[in-house]
Backbone as a ProteinNet text record, in pm:
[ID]
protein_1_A
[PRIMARY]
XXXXXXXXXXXXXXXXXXXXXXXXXXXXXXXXXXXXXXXXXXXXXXXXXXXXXXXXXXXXXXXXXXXXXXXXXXXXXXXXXXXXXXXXXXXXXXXXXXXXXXXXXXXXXXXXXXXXXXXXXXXXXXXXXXXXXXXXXXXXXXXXXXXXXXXXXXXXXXXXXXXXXXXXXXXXXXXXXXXXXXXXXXXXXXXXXXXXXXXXXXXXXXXXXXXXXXXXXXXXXXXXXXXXXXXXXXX
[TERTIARY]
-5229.7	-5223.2	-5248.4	-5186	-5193.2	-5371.8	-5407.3	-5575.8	-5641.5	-5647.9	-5689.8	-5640.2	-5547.5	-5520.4	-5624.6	-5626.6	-5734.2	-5854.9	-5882.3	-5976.8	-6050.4	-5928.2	-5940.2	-5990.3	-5899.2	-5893.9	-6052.5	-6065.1	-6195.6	-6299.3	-6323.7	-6398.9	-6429.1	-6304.5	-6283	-6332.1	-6257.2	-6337	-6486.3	-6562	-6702.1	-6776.6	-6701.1	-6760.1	-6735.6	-6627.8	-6654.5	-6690.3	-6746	-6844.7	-7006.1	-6999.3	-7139	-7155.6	-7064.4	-7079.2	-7058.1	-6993	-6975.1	-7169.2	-7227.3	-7319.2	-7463.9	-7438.7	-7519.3	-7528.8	-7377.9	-7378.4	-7419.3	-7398.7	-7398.8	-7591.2	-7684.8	-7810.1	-7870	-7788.5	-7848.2	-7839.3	-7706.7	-7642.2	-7806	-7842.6	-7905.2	-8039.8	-8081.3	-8206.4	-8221	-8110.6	-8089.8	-8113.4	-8033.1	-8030.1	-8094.4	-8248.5	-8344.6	-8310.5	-8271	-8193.6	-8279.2	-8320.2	-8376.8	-8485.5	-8628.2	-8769	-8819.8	-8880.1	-8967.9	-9000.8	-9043.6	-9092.6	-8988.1	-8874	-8802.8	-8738.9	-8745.8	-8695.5	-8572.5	-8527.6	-8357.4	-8343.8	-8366.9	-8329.7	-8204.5	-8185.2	-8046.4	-7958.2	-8006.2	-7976.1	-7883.8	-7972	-7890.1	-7775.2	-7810.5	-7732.1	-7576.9	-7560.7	-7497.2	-7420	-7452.5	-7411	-7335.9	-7410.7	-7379.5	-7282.8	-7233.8	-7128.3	-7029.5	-7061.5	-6943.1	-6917.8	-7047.4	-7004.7	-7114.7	-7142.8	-7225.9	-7382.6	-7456.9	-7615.3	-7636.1	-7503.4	-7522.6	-7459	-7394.9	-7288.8	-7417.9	-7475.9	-7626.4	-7719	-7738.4	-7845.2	-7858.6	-7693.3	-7677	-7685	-7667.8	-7623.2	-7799.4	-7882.3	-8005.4	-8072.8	-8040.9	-8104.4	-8066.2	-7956.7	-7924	-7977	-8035.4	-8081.8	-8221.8	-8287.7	-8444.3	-8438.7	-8354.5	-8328.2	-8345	-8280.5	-8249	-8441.5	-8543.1	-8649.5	-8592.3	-8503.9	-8427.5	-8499.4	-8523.8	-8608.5	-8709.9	-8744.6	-8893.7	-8833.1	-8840.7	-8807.9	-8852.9	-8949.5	-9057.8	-9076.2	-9057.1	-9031.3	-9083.6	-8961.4	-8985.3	-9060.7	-9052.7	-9053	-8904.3	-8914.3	-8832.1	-8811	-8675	-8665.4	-8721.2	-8771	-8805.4	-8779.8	-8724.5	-8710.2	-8893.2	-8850.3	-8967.1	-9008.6	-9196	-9266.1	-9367.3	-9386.1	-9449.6	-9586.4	-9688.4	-9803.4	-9857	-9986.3	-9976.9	-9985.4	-10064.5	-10077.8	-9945.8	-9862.1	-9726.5	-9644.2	-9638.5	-9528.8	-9606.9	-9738.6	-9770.9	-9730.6	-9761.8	-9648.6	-9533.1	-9467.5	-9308.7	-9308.6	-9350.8	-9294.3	-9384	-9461.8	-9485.3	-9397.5	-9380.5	-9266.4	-9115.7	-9084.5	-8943.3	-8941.6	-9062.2	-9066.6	-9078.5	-9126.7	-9115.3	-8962.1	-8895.4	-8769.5	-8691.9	-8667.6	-8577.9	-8552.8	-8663.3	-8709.7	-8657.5	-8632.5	-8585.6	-8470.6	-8384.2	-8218.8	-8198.5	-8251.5	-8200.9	-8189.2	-8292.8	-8329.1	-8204.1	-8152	-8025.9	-7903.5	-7906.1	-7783.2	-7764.5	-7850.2	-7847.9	-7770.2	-7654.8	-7620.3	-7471	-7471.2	-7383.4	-7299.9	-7218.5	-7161.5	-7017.8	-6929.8	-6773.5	-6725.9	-6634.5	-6587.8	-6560	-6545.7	-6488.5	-6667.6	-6715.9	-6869.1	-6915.9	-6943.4	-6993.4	-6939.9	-6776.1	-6752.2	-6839.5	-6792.4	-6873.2	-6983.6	-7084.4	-7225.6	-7277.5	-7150.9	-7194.5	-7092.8	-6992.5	-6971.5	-7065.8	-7147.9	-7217.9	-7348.5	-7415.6	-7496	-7459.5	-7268.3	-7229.1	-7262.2	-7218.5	-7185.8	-7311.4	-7456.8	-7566.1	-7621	-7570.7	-7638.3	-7544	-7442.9	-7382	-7383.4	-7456.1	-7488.8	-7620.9	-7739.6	-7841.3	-7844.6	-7714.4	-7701.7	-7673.3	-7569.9	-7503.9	-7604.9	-7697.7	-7815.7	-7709.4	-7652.2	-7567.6	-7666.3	-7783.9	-7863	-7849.5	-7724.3	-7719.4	-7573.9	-7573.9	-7465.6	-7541.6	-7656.8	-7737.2	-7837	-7897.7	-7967.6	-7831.2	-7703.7	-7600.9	-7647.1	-7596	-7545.3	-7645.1	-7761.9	-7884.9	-7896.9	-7896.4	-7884.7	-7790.9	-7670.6	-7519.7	-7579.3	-7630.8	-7649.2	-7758	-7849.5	-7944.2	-7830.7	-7812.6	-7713.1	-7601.5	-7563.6	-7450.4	-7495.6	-7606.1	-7658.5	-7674.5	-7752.6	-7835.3	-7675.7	-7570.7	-7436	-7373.6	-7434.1	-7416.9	-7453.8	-7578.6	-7702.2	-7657.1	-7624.2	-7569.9	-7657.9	-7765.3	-7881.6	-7884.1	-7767.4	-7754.2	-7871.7	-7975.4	-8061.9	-8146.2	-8204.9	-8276.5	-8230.7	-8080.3	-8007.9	-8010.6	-8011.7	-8055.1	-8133.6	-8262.8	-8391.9	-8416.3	-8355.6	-8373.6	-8309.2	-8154.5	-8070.7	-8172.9	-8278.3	-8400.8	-8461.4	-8525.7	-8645.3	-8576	-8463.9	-8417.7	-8417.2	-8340.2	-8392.1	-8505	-8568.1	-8728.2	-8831.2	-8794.1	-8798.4	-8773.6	-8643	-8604.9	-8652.9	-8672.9	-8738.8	-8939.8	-8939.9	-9103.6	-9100.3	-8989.5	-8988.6	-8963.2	-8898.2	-8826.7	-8974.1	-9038.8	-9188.7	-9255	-9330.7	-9405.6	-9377.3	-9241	-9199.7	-9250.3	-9293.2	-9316.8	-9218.2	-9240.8	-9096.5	-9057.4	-8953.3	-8887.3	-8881.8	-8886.7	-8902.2	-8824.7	-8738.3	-8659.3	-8758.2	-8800.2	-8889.2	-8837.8	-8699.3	-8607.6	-8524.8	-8545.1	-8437.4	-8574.5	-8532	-8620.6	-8452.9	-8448.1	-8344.9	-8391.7	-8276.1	-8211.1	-8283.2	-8327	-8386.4	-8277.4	-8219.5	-8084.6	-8027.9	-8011	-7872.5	-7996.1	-8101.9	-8193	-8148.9	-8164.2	-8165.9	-8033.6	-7932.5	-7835.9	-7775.1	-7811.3	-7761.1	-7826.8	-7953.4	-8041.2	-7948.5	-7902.3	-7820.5	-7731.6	-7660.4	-7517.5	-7512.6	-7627.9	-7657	-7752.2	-7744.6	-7791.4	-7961.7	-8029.5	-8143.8	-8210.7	-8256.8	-8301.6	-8472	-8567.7	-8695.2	-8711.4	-8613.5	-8633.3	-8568.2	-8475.5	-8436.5	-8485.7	-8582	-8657.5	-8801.3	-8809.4	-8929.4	-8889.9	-8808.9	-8785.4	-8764.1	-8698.1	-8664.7	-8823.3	-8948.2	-9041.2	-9146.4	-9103.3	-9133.9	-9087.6	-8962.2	-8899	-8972.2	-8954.9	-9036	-9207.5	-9268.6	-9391	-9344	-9311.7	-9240.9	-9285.9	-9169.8	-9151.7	-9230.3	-9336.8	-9431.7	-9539.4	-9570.9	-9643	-9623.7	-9562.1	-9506.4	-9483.3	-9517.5	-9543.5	-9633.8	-9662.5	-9792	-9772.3	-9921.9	-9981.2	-9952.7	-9929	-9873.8	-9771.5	-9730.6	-9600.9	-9560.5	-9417.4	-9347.2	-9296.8	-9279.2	-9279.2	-9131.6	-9151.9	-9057.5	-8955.8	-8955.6	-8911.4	-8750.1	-8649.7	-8538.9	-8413.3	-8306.9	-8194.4	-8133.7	-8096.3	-8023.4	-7858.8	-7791.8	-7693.4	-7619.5	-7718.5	-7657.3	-7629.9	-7753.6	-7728.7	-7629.2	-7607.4	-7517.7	-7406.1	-7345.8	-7239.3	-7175.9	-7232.8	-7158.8	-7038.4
-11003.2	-10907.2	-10975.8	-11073.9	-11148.8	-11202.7	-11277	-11264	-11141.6	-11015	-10916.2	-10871.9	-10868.7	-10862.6	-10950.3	-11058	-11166.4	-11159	-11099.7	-11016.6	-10912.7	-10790.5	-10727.5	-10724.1	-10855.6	-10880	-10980.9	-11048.8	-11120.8	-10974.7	-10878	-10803.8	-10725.5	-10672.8	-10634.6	-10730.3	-10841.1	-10936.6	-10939	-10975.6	-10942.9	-10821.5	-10727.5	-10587.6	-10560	-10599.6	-10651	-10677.3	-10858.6	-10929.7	-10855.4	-10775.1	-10740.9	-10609.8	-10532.4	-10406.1	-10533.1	-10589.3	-10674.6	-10714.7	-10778.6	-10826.9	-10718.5	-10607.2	-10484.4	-10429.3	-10432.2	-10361.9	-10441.9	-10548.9	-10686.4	-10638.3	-10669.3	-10690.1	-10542.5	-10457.2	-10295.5	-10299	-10314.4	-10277.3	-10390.5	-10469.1	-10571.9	-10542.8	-10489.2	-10398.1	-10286.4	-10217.1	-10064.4	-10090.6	-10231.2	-10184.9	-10295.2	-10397.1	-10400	-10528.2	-10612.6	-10755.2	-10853.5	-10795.9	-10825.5	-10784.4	-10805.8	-10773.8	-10744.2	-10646.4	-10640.7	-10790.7	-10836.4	-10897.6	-11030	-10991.3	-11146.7	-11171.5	-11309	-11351.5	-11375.8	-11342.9	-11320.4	-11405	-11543.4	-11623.6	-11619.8	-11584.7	-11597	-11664.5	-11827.6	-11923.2	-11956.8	-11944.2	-11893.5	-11805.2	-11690.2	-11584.9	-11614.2	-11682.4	-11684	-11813.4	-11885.8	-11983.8	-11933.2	-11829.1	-11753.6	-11686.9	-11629.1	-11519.7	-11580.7	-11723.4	-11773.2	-11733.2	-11666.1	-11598.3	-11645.1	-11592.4	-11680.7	-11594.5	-11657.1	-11576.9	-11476.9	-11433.1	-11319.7	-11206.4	-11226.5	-11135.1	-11091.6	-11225.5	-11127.7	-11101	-11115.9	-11093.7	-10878.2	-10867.2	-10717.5	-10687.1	-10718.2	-10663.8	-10592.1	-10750.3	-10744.5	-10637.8	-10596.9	-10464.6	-10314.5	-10328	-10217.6	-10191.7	-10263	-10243.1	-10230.7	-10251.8	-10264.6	-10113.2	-10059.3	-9938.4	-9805.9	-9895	-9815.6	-9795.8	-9895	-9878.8	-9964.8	-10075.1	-10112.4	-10271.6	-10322.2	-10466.1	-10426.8	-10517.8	-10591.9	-10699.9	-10647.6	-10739	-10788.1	-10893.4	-10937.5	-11015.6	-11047.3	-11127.7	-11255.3	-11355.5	-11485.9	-11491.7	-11409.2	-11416.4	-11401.3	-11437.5	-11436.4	-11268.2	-11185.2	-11088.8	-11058.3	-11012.6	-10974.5	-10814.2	-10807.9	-10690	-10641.1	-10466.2	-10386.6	-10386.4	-10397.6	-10441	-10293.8	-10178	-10034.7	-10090	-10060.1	-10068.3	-9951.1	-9963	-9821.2	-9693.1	-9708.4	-9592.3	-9501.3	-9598.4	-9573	-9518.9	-9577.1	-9530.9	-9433.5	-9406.1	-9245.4	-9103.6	-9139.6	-9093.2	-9093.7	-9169.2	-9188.4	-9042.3	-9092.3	-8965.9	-8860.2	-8842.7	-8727.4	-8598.4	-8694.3	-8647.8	-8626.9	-8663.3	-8659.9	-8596	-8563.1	-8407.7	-8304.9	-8325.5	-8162	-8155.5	-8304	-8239.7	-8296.4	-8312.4	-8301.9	-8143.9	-8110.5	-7975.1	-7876.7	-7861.3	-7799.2	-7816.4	-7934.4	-7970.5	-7920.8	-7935.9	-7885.5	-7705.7	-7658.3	-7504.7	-7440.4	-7522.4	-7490	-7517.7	-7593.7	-7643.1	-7565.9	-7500.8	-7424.1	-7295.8	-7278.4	-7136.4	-7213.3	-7260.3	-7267	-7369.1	-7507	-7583.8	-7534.7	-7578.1	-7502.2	-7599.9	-7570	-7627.5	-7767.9	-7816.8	-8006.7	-8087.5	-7976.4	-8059.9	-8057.1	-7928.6	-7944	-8004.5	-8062.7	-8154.7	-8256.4	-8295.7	-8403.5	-8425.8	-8366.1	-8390.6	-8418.4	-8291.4	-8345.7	-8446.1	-8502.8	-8637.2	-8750.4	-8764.5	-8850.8	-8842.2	-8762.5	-8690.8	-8751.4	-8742.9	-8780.8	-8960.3	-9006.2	-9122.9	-9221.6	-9148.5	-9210.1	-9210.1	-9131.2	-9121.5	-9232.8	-9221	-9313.6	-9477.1	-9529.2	-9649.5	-9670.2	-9557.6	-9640.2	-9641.2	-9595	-9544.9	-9724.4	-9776.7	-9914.4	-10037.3	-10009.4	-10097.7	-10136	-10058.6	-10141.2	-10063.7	-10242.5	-10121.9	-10103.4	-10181.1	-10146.2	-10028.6	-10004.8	-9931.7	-9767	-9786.3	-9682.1	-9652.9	-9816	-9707.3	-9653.3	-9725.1	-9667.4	-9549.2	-9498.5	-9335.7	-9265.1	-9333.3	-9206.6	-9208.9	-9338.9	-9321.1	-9196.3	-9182.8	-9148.1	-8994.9	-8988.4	-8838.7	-8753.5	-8772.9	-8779.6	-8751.5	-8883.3	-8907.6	-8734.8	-8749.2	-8670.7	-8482.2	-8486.1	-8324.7	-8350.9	-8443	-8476.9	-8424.7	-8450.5	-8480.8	-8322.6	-8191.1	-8086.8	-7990.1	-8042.3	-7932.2	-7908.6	-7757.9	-7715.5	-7754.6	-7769.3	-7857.1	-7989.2	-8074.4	-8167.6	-8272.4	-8184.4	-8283	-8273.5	-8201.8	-8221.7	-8322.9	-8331.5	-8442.7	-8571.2	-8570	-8685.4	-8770.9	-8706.6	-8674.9	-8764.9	-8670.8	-8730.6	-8852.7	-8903	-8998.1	-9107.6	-9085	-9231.7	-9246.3	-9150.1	-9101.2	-9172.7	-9174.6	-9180.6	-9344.9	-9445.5	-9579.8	-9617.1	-9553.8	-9600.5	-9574.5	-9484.3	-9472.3	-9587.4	-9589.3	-9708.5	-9872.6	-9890.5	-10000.7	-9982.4	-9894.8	-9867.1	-9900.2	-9853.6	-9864.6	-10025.9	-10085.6	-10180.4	-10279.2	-10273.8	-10349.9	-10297.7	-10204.6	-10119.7	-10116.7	-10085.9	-10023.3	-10148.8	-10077.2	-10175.1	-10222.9	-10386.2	-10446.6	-10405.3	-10407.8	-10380.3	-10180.6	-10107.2	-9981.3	-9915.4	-9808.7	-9742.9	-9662.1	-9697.2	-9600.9	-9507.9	-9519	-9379.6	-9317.6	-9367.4	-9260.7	-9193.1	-9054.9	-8991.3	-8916.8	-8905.7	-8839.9	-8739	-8608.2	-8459.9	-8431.4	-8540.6	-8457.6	-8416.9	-8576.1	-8522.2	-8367	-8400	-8306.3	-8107.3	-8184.9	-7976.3	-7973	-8053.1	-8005.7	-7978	-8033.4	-8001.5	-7889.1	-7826	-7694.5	-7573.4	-7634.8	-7506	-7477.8	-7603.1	-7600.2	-7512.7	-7547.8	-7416.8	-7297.2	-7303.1	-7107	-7048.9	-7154.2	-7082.4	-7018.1	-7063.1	-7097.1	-7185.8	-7154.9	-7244.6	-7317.5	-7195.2	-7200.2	-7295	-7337.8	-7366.9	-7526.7	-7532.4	-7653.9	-7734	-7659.5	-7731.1	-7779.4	-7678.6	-7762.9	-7866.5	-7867.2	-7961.4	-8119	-8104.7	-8216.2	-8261.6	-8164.9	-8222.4	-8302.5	-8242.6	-8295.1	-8447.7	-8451.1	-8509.2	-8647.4	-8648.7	-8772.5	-8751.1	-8616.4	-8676.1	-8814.1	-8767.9	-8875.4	-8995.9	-9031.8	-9142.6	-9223.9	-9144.8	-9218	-9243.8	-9141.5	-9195.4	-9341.9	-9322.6	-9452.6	-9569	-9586.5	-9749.1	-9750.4	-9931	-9983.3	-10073.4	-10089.6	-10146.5	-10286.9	-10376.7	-10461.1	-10547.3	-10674.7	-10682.7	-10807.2	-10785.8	-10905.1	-10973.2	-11165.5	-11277.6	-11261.2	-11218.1	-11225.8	-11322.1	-11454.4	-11542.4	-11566.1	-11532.1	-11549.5	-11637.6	-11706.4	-11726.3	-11622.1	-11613.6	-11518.3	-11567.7	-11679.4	-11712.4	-11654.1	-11684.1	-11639.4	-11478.9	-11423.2	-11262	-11201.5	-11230.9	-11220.7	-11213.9	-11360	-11382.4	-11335.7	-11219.2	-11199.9	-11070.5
-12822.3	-12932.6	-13066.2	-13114.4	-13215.9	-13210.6	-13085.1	-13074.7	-13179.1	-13088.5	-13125.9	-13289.9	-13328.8	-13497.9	-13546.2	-13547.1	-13617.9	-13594.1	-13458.5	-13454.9	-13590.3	-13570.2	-13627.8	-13808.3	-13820.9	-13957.8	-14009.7	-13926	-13959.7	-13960	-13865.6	-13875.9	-14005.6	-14050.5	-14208.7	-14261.2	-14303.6	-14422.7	-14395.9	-14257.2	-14271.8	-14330.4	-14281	-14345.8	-14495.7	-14550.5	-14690.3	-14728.2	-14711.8	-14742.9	-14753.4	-14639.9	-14635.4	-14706.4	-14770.8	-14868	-15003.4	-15059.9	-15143.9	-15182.3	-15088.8	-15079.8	-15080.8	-15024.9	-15038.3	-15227.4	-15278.7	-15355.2	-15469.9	-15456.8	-15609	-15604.5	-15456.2	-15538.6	-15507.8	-15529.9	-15515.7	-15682.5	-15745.7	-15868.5	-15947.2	-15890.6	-15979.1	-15988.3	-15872.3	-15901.2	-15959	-15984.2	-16030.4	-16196.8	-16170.7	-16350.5	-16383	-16301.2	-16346.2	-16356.7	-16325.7	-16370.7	-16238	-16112.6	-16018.1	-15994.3	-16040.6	-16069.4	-15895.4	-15910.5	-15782	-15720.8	-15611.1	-15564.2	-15578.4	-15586.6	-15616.9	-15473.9	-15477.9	-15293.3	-15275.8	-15175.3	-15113.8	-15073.8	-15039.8	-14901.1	-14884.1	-14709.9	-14667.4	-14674.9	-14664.1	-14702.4	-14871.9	-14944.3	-15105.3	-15131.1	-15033.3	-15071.9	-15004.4	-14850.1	-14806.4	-14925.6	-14949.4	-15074.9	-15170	-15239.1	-15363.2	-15302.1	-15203.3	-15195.6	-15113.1	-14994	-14947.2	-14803.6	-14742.2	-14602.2	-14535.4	-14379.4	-14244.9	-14334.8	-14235.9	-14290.1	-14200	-14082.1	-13975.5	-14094.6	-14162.7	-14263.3	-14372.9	-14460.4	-14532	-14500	-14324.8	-14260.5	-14257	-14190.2	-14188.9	-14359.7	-14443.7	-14564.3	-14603.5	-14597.5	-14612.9	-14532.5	-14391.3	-14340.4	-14395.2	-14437.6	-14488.8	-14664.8	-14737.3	-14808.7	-14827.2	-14658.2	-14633	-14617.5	-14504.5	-14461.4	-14586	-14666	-14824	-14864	-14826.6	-14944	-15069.9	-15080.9	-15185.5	-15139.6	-15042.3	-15032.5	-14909	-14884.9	-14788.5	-14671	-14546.5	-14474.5	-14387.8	-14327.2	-14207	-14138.4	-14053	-13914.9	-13992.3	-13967.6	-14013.9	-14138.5	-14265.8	-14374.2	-14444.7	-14576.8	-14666.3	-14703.2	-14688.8	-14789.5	-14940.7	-14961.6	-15099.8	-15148.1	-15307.1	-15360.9	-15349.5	-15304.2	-15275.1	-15418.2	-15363.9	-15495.1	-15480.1	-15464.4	-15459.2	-15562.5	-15486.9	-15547.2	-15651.9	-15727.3	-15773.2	-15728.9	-15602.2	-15547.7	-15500.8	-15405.4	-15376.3	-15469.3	-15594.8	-15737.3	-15745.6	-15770.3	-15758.7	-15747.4	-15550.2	-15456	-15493.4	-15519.3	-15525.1	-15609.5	-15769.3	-15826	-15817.1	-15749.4	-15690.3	-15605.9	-15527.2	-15459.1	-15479.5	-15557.4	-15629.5	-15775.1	-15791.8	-15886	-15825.2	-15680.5	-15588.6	-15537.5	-15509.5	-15457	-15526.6	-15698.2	-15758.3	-15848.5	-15886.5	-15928.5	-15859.1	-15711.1	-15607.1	-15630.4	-15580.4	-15637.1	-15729.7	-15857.7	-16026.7	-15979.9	-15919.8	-15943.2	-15809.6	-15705.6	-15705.7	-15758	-15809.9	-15886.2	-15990.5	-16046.8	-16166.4	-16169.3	-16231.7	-16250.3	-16132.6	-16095.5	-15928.9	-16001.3	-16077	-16134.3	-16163.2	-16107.7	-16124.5	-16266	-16367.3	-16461	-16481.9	-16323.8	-16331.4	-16336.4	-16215.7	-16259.3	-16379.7	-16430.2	-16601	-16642.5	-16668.3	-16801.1	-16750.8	-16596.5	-16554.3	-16618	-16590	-16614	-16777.4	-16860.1	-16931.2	-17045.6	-16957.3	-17046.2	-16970.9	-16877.6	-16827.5	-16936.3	-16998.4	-17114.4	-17265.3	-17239.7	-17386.6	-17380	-17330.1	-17254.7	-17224.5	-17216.7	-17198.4	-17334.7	-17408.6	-17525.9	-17661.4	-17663	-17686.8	-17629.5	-17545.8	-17492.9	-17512.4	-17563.3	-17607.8	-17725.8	-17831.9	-17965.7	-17979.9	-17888	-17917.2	-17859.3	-17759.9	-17763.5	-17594.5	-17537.8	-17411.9	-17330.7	-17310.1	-17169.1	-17046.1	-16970.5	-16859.5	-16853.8	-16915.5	-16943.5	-16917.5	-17010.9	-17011.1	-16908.7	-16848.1	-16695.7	-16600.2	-16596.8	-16528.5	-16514.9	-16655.5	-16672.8	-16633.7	-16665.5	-16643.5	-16493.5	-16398.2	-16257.5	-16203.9	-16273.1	-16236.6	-16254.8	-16352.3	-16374.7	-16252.7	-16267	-16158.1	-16014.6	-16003	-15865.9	-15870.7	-15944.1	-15933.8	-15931.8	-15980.3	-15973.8	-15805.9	-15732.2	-15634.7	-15528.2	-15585.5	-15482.4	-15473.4	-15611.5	-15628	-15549.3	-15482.2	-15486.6	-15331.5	-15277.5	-15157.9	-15055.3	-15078.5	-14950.7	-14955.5	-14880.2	-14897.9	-14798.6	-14729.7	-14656.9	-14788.5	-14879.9	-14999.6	-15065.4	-15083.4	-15180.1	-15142.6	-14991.1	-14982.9	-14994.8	-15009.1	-14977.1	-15135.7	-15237	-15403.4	-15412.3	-15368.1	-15384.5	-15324.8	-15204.7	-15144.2	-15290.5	-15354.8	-15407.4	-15561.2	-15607.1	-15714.9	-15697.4	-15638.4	-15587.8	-15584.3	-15533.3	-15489.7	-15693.5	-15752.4	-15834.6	-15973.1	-15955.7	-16026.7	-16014	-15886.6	-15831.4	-15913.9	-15900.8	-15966.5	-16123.7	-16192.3	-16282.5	-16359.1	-16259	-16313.5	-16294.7	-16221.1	-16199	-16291.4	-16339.8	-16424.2	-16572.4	-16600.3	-16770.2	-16834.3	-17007.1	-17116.1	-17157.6	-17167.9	-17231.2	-17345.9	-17356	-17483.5	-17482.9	-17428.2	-17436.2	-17335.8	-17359.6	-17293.7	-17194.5	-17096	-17045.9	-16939.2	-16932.6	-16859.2	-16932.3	-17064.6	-17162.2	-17259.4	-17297.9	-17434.8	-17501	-17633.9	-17686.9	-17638.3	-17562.8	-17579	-17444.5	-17342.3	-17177.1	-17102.3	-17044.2	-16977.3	-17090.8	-17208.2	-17209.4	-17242.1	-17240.4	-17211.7	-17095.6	-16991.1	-16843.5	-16841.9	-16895.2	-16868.9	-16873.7	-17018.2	-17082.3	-16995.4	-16951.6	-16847.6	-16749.1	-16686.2	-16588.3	-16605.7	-16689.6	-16698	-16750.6	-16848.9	-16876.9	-16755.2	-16617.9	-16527	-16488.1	-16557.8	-16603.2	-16503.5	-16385.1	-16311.2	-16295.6	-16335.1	-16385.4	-16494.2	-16601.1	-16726.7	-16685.7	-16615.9	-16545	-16478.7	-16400	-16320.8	-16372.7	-16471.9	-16600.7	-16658.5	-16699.9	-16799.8	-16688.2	-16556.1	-16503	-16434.3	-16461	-16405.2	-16528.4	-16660.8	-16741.9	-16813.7	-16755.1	-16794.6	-16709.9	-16581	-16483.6	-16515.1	-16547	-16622.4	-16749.5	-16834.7	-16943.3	-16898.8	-16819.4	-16713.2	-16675	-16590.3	-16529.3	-16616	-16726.2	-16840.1	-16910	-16976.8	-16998.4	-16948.9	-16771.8	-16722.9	-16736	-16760.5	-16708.3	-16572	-16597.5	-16393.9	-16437.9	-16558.8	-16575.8	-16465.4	-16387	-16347.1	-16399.8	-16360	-16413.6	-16311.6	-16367.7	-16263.2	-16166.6	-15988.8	-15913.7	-15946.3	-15997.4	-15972.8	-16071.6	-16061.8	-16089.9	-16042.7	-16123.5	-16091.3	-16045.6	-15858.2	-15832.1	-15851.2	-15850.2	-15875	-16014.4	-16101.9	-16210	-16244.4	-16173.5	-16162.3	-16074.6	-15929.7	-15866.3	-15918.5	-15932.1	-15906	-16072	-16145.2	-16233.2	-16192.8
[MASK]
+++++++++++++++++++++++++++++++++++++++++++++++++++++++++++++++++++++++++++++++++++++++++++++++++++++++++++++++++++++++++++++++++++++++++++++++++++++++++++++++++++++++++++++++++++++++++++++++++++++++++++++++++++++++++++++++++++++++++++

């Protein structure tokens, strides 16, 4: 019995380790700190975090699984690098089924979600007022995310929550330096207000306009894979 407890308990700490390890270089690509095309070795990572390379081996599939890295027989992991054609696609497709999400979500929002949504609105706008930019792709992820968690067709929501990742990953390869190229003042908070005066036509414009914006604004430009993952990690 005592076997089996320690059992038990090593199993937890691995599965820790390996959400620990999922979430540090999800959070690091999200908010752009981890450039497309940058290399994972197992080897490093297991260094940087202190666990076997069977523990970031699983961590690493589950973020391939995600569309969140690149993974290939006896190659090195690498963050997914979406070509142009693909980022295309990408938001192609995630203006047909975010537009869909918004146009149910609209009118349908009970009182705890609206404050929600829109102190996530107050809250994004106030963090690019203070220049805190990861503060600010947060919120704008969060917001997105959180209509996506609303919308009563949750195989659609899921559908946006791939599409919204895969998204961000495009962006973070593509956007002009120095330029907010997922924030414009007053989008989130139009879509928002459509949202709750129930307005679903006008919601779903604006959120397709809004990723036109978006994709306008990258270039085919990229920037060098090559980073200190230690120092990004392990903050």
């Amino acid at each position: 019995m005592v076997q089996s407890l320690a059992q038990g308990r090593s199993t937890h700490s691995a599965a820790r380790a390996e959400d620990r390890i999922y979430d540090a270089i999800r959070h690091a690509v999200l908010a752009q700190q981890l450039p497309p095309g940058s290399r994972l070795p197992e080897l490093t990572l297991s260094e940087i975090f202190g666990v076997s390379r069977s523990v970031v081996r699983r961590a690493l599939v589950r973020l391939a699984g995600d569309h969140i890295i690149l993974m290939r027989r006896n190659q090195i992991a690498v963050v997914a690098r979406p070509g142009p054609e693909e980022t295309a696609q990408i938001f192609e497709a995630r203006r047909h089924i975010e537009s869909e999400v918004i146009r149910q979500v609209a009118g349908h929002l009970g009182e705890t979600a609206r404050t929600e949504i829109a102190g996530l609105v107050d809250a994004e706008h106030t963090a690019h007022r203070e220049g805190a930019h990861e503060d600010r792709i947060h919120l704008s992820l969060r917001f997105h995310e959180r209509l996506a968690d609303f919308c009563p067709n949750q195989v659609l929501a899921g559908i946006l929550r791939e599409l919204i990742l895969r998204t961000s990953i495009a962006v973070a390869l593509y956007k002009v330096p120095g330029i907010s190229a997922c924030y414009r003042e007053g989008d989130h908070r139009g879509i928002a207000d459509a949202i709750f005066a129930g307005d679903s036509e006008l919601a779903a414009r604006l959120a397709r306009e809004h990723l036109d914006h978006l994709e306008q604004r990258l270039t085919l430009a990229e920037r060098d894979g090559q980073v200190d993952l230690a120092s990004i990690l392990r903050r």
